[in-house]
C-alpha positions in Angstrom: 0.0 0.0 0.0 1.3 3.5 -1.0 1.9 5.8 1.5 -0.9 8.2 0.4 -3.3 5.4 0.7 -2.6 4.1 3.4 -2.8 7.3 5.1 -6.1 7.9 3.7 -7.2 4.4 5.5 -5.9 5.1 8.6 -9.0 5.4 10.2 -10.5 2.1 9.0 -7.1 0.6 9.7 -6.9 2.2 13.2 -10.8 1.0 14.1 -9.9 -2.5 12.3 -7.2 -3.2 14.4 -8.9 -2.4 17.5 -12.0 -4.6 17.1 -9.4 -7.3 15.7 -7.5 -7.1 19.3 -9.7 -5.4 21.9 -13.5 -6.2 21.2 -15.0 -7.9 24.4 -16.5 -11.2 23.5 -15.0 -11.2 19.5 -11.5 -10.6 19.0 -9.2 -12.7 18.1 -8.5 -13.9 21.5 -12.1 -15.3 21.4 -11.4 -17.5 18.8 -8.0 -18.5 19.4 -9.4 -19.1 23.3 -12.0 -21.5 21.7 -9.6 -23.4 19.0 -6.9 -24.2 22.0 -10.2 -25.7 24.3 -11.3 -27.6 21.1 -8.4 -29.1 19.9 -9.4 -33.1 20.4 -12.4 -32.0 18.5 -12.0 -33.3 15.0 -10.0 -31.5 11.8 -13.6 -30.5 10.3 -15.7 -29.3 13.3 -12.5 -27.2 14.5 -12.4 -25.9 10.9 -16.5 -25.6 11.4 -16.3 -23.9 14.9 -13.1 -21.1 14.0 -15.5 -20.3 10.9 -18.5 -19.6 13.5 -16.3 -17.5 15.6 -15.2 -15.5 13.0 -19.1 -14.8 11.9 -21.4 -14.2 14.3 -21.7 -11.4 16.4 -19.7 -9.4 17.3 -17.6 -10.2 13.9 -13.9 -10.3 14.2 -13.4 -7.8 11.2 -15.4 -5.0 10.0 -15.8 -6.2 6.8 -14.3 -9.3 4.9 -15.2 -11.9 7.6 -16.8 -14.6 5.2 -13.9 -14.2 2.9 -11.5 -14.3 5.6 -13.1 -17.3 7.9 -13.7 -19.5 4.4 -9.5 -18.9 4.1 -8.9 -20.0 8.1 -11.1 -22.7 7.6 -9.4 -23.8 4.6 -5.6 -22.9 6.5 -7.2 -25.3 9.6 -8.2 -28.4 6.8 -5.1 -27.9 4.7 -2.3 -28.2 7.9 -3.9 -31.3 8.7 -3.7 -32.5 5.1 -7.2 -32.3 4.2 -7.9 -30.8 1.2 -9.1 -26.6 1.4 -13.0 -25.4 0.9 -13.4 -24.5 -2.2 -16.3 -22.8 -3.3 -18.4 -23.2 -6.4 -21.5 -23.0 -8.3 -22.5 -26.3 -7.1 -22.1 -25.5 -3.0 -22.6 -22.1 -2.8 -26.5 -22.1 -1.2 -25.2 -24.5 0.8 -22.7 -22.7 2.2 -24.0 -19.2 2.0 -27.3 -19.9 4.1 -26.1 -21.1 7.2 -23.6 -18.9 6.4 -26.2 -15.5 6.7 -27.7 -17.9 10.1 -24.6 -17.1 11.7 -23.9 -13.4 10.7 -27.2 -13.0 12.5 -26.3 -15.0 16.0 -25.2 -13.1 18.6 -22.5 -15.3 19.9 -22.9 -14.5 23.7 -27.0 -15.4 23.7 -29.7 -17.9 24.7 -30.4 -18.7 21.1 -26.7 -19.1 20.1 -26.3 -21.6 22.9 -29.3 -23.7 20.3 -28.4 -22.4 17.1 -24.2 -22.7 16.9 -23.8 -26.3 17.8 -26.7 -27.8 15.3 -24.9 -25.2 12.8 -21.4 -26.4 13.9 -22.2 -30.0 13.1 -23.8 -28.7 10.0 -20.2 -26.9 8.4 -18.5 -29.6 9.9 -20.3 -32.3 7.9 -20.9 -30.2 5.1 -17.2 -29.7 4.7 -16.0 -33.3 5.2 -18.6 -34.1 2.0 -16.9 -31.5 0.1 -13.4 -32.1 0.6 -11.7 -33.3 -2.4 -8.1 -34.5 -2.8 -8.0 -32.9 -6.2 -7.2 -29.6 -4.5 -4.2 -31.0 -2.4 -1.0 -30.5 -4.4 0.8 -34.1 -5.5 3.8 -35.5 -3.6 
């Protein structure tokens, strides 16, 4: 980023960064907190649960949190050798509907303590059946 620019986005940098380190409840923290007490969990419902963390509210980014969790999920599968979500045509409703379920669950409530873990298993299922090998690079 040019120096012009990215003085120009120093306010959205500035208020980024804080929400990424200091929100109550949704930082990063949060979801790092949650990864290290889930670890015996398996590769897809960690994957599954960072995802979550990263979506509902309060988000961990201002903008670019579906974008950025689909890429964390993918990191999580991928260091464990399972091939990275890859979005298409084909699984895009499926992914994008429970995905607008949890931009709307407040993480910290009564109804996410229903709604997460029936949407956890959900991700975590529905991205064991769309793993494919093809996307793992030949050794």
């Amino acid at each position: 980023m040019k120096a012009g620019a990215r003085a120009g986005a120093a306010f959205q940098l500035a208020a980024t960064e804080q929400r990424f380190y200091d929100q109550e409840g949704g930082g990063i923290r949060d979801v790092v907190e949650w990864y290290d007490l889930h670890r015996a969990d398996s590769t897809w419902r960690r994957a599954a649960g960072v995802y979550i963390a990263i979506l509902s509210e309060p988000q961990l980014f201002i903008e670019g949190n579906h974008r950025t969790g689909a890429l964390v999920m993918s990191y999580i599968l991928a260091r464990e050798g399972r091939p990275p979500f890859v979005l298409t045509a084909e699984n895009a409703q499926a992914y994008l509907d429970p995905s607008t379920l949890i931009t709307e669950t407040c993480k910290h409530s009564l109804t996410a303590l229903f709604r997460i873990p029936k949407i956890k298993r959900y991700f975590a299922k529905f991205l064991k059946e769309q793993a494919d090998r093809k996307y793992l690079i030949a050794t």
